[in-house]
N, C-alpha and C positions, 0 to 999 in steps of 0.2 A: 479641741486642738489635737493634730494628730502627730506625734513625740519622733515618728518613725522616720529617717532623715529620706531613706530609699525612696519615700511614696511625696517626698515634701514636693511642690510644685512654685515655680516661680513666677512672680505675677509680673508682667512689666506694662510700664504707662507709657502709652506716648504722647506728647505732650507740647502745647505750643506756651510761650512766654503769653501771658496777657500783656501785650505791647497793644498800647491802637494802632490800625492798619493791621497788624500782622493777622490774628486772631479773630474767629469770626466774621468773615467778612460777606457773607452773604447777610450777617445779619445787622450790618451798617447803617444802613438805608434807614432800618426800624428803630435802631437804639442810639446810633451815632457811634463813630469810633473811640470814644472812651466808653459809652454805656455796654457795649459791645467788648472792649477789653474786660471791665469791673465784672460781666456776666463769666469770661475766661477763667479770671481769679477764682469766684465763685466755683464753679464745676470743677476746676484743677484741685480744689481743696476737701471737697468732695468724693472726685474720684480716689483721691490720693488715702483720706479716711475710710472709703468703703473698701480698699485693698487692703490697707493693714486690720480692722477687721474681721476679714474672711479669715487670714490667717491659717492660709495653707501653705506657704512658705516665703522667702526671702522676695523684697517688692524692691525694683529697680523705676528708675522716675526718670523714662528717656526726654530731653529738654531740646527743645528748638526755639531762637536758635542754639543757644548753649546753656549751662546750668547756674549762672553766674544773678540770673535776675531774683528778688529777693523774695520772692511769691515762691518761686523752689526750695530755695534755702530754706522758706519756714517749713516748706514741708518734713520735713524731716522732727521736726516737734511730736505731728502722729506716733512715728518709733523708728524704727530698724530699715531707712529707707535710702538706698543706694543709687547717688545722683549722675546721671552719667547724659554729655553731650550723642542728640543725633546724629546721626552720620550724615554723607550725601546722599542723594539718590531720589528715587520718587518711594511713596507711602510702601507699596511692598518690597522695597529696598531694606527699609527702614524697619518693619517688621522683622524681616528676614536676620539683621543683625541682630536684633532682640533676641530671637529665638535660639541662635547660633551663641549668643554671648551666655545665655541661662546656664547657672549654677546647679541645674539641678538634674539628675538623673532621668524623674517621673516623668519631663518633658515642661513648657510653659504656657502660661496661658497670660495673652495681652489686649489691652483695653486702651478705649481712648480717653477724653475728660466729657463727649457731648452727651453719655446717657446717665440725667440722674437719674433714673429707673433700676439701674442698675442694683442689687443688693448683695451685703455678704453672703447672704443666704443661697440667693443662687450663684452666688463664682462657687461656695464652696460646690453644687450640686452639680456643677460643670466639672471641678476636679475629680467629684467621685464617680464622672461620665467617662473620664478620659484615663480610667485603669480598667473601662472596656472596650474603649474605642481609639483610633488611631488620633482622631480628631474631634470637635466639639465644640461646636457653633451660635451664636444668638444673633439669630437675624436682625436686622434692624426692617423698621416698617415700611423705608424707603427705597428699598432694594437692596441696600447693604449688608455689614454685619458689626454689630456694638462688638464682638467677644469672636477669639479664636485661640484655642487652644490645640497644644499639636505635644506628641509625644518624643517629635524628632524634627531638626530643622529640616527642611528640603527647599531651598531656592523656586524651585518651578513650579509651587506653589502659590507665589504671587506675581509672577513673572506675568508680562502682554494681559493684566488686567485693568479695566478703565473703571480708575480709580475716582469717586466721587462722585459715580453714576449711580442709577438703579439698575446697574447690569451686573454690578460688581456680587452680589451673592448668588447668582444663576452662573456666570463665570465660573466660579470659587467652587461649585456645586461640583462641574462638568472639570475641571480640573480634577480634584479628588476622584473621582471617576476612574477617568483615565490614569490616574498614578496609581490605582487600584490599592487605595486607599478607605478604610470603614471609619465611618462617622457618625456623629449623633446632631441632632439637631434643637433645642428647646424653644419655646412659642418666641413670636417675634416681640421684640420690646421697640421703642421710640427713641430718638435722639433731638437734640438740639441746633440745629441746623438752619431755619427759617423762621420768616415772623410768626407763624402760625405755630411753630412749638414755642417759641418763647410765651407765646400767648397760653396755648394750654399749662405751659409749667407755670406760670406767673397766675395761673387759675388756682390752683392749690398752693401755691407759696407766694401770695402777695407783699410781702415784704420787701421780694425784688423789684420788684417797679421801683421803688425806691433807690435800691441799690444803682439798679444801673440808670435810670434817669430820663426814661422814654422821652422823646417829645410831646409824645401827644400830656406826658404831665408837668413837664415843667412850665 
């Protein structure tokens, strides 16, 4: 833990309500709209545990639609976790207030709930990236990015990007670019998005098949 308030960095989640319909909805088909919710629950409680943690500073838990459903509320059992309604807008909207709203000087770094891949270990190796770089990245496999961390907010940063493509981290790349901005990048990790990851992660954590209730075992 590092004591020093100046270098502390703030993690924020963004985060959807495990409601059925709302949450996961590419991955309905596979799991059905509650087994597909109960997988939400899961990873929000996950992601929420691997933030606090890393434990490199103050964790905010942005909530969609608002912070009122009771899967947020527990979170805050993990520890010092600061529950605050999404705003409008689209995904880099939403981002953007994140980073604009951080408590902390060193700049913030924010996550979503789909990569349980994710570990303390490396968010902390991402903060001790972004006291040399402007910026600080974890690709996702998809074309995306699980993690982005920034030193400074700047709107135009997520601004005319198409969000929930495989476009979106060549965008993001070429953005930084251009706002001549220096970045770091670490290997790409995986997210949970489709039947085929559910599958792979339900490979090493069989228990879930349970939880959320596939068809193919009920």
């Amino acid at each position: 833990m590092n004591d020093d308030a100046s270098t502390r960095i703030e993690l924020a989640i963004l985060a959807k309500a495990p409601l059925p319909g709302l949450c996961k909805t590419r991955l309905i088909p596979h799991l059905g709209a509650a087994g597909a919710a109960a997988l939400q629950g899961w990873l929000l409680q996950r992601a929420v545990a691997t933030a606090v943690s890393a434990d490199i500073g103050p964790v905010s838990l942005w909530c969609a639609p608002d912070e009122t459903h009771p899967d947020f509320q527990r979170c805050r059992a993990f520890g010092d976790v600061r529950l605050l309604p999404q705003p409008q807008g689209d995904l880099g909207a939403r981002m953007h207030a994140a980073v604009a709203a951080a408590r902390t000087p060193a700049g913030t770094l924010i996550i979503g709930t789909d990569c349980p891949a994710l570990t303390p270990g490396l968010i902390r190796q991402v903060a001790d990236a972004l006291g040399r770089h402007d910026a600080v990245l974890v690709p996702a496999e998809d074309g995306g990015y699980v993690l982005i961390a920034l030193r400074r907010a700047d709107p135009r940063l997520f601004e005319a990007i198409d969000w929930s493509t495989d476009r979106v981290m060549a965008q993001t790349r070429l953005r930084l670019q251009n706002l001549g901005l220096d970045w770091h990048e670490t290997a790409p990790l995986w997210d949970v998005d489709r039947p085929a990851d559910f599958e792979r992660l339900a490979a090493g954590m069989p228990a879930l098949r349970s939880l959320v209730a596939t068809p193919e075992q009920a």
